[in-house]
C-alpha positions in Angstrom: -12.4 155.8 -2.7 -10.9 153.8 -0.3 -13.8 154.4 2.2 -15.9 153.1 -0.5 -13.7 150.0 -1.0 -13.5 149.4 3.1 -17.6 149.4 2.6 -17.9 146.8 -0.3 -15.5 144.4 1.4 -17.3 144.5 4.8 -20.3 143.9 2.5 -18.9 141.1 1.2 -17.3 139.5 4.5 -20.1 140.2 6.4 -23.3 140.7 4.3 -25.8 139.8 7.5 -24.6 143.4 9.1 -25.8 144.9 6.1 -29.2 142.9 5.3 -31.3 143.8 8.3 -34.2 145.0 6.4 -36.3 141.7 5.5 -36.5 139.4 7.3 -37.9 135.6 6.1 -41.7 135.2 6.5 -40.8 131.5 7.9 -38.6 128.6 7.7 -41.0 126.4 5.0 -41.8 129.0 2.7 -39.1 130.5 0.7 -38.6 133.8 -1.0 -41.5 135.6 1.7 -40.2 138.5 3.7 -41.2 140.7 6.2 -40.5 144.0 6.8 -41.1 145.4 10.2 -42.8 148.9 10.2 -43.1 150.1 13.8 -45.5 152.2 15.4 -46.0 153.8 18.6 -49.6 152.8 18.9 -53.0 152.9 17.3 -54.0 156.0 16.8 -50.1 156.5 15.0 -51.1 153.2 13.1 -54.5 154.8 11.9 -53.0 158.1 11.6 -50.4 156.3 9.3 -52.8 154.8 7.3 -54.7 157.7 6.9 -51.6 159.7 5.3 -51.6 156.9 2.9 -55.1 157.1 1.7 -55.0 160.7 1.3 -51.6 160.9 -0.4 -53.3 158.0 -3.2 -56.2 160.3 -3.1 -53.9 163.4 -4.5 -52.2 161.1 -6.9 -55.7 160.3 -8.0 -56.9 164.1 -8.2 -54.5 165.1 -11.1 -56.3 162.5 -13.9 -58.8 164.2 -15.7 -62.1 162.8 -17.1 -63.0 163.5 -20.6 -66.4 162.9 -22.3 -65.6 159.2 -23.3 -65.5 157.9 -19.9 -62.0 157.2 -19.9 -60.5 157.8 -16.5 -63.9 156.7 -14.6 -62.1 153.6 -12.5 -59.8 156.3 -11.4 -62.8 158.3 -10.3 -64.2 154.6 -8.8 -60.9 154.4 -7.0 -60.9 158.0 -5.6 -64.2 157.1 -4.3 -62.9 153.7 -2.7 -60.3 155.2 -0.7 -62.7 158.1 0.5 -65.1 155.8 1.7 -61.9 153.9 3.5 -60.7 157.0 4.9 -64.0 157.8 6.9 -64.0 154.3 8.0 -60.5 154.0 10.1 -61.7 154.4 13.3 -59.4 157.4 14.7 -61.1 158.3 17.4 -61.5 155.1 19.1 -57.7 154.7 18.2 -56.8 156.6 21.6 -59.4 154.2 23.3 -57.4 150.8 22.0 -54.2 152.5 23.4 -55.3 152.9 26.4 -56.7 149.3 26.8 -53.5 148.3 24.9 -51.1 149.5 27.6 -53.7 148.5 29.8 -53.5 144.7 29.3 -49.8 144.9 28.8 -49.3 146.6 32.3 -51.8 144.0 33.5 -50.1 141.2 32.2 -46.5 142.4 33.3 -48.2 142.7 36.8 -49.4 138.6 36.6 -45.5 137.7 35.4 -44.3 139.2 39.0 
């Protein structure tokens, strides 16, 4: 109890230590934030998004179509992100790393 206490009154003294997850979009416009998802490099990225597609593609899966038609945008929808999936370019994800770290060495090389 009195851990919880010591929490809610750093909270409240201090509420920027706690807040670290968005961050404002900029100084003009106000109620826009960022969050910051990190990734170790492209193919992760792709890899990432691909987990996402698939997991909204199981989600999808479970609805079933009766005679009516009823539940055909899902089947539109499953389709979507099938044809999305077979688009991300995983593959040449390993190529952008390397020309990623690439550049970045290159350009650490021009700051010396």
């Amino acid at each position: 109890m009195e851990e919880d206490k010591a929490k809610l009154s750093g909270l409240i003294s201090n509420p920027q230590d706690y807040f670290t997850l968005l961050e404002p979009a900029s100084a003009t416009r106000k109620n826009i934030y960022n969050v910051q998802v990190d990734f170790t490099g492209y193919s992760d990225l792709f890899c990432t998004i691909m987990d996402l597609l698939k997991a909204a593609m199981l989600a999808l899966d479970g609805i079933e179509l009766d005679d009516s038609g009823r539940g055909s945008a899902e089947k539109y929808v499953h389709t979507l992100l099938r044809i999305t999936e077979k688009l991300i370019p995983l593959e040449e994800g390993d190529l952008l790393d390397i020309l990623h770290q690439q550049y970045l060495h290159e350009k650490e090389e021009s700051k010396a």
